[in-house]
C-alpha positions in Angstrom: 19.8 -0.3 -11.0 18.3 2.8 -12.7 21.7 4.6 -11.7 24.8 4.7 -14.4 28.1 3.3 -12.3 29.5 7.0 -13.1 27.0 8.9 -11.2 27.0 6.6 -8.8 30.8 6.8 -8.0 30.3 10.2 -8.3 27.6 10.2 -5.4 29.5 8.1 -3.3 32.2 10.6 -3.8 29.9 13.3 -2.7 28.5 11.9 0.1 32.3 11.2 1.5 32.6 15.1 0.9 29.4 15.3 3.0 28.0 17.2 0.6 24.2 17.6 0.1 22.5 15.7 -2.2 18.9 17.1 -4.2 15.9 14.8 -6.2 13.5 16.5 -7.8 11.3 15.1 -10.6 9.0 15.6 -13.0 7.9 15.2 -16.6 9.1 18.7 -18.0 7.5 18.7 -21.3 8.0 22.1 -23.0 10.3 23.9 -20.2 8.8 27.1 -18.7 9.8 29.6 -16.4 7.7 28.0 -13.4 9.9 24.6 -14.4 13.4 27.1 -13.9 12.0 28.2 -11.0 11.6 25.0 -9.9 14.9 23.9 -10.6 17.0 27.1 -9.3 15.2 26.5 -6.1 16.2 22.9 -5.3 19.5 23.7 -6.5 19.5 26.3 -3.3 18.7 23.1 -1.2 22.2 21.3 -1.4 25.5 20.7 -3.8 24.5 18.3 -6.5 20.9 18.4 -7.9 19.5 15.2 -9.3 16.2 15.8 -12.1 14.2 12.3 -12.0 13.0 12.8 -15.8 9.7 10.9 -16.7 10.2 8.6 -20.1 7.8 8.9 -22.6 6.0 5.9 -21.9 6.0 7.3 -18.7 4.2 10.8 -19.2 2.3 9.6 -22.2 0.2 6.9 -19.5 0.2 10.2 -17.0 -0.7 12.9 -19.6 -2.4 11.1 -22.8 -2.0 10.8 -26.0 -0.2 13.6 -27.6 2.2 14.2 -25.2 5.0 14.2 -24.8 5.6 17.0 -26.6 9.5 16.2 -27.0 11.3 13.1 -26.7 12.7 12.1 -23.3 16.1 12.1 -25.6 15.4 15.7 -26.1 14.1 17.2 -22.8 17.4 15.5 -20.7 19.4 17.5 -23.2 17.4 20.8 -22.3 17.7 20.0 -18.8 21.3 19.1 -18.6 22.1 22.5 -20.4 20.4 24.6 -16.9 23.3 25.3 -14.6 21.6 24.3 -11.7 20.8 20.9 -12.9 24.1 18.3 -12.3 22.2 15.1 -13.3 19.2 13.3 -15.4 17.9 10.2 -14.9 15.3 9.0 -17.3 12.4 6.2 -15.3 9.8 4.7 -17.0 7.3 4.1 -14.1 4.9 6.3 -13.2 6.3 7.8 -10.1 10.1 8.3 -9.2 9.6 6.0 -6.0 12.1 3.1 -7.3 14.8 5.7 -8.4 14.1 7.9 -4.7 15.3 4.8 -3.1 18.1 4.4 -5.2 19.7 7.4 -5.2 18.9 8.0 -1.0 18.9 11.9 -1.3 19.2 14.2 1.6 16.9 16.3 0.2 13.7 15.5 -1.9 12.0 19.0 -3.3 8.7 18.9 -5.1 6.9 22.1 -6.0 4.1 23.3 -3.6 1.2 21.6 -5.3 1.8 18.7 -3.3 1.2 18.1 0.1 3.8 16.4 1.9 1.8 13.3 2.0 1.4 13.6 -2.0 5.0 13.8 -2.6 6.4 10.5 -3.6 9.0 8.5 -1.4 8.9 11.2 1.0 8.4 8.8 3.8 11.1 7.4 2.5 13.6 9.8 2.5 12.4 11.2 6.0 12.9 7.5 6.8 16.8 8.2 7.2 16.6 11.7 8.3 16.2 13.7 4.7 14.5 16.7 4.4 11.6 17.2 2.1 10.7 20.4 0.9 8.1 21.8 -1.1 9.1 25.0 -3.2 6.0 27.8 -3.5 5.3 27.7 -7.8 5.7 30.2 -9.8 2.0 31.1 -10.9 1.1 31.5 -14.6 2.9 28.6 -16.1 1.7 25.1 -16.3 2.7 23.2 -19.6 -0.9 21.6 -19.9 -2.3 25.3 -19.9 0.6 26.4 -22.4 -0.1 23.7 -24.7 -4.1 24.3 -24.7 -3.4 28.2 -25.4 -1.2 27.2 -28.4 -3.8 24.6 -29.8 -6.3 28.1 -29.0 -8.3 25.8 -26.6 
């Protein structure tokens, strides 16, 4: 199980409240506004806001070498410190579809890139009557085209 025992008590807690439970993921290398965005709008979706957080194994097979550009040690500390962000849980695998089914969220929100049939376990989670959602992106920012300006690519 990918989920500590706290955060899991703390879910069963919160699904006893009925209160509404968010995944989002992604690798969030070098935060931008576009990733905030991101973030503040799933955290609209429900009451407790989990970020699925790519390893560095993880977004160094997805990205290349070179990145991550911080450690996975070091972006869960960035994204714990946003208010709308209640939880991170670091994955090694590629995609977040072990820890979706773990966690059983009531909402899954991916940014707008994605088609529905793109987004990872959303099957899943629409399996048991969960919601996904895909929040419009904020244009302008994409951390591979931040990174390639800085290198003056």
């Amino acid at each position: 199980m990918r989920i500590p025992p706290e955060l899991a008590e703390r879910l069963s807690a919160l699904r006893a409240q009925k209160k509404t439970i968010v995944f989002t993921n992604g690798c969030f290398d070098l935060l931008h506004p576009g990733h905030i965005h991101q973030l503040r709008e799933a955290k609209k979706l429900g009451d407790f806001l989990i970020v699925g957080l790519n390893s560095d194994a993880s977004v160094r097979r997805l990205k290349g070498e070179g990145r991550p550009l911080l450690s996975a040690d070091a972006r869960r500390e960035l994204l714990l410190a946003i208010r709308y962000v209640d939880a991170v849980i670091v994955f090694d695998e590629d995609t977040p579809e072990v820890l979706i089914r773990e966690v059983q969220p009531d909402v899954l929100a991916k940014g707008a890139e994605y088609t529905e049939e793109d987004i990872v376990g959303a099957e899943f989670v629409q399996s048991y009557g969960g919601r996904v959602v895909r929040i419009p992106m904020l244009t302008g920012y994409s951390t591979t085209d931040l990174i390639a300006r800085v290198r003056g690519k």
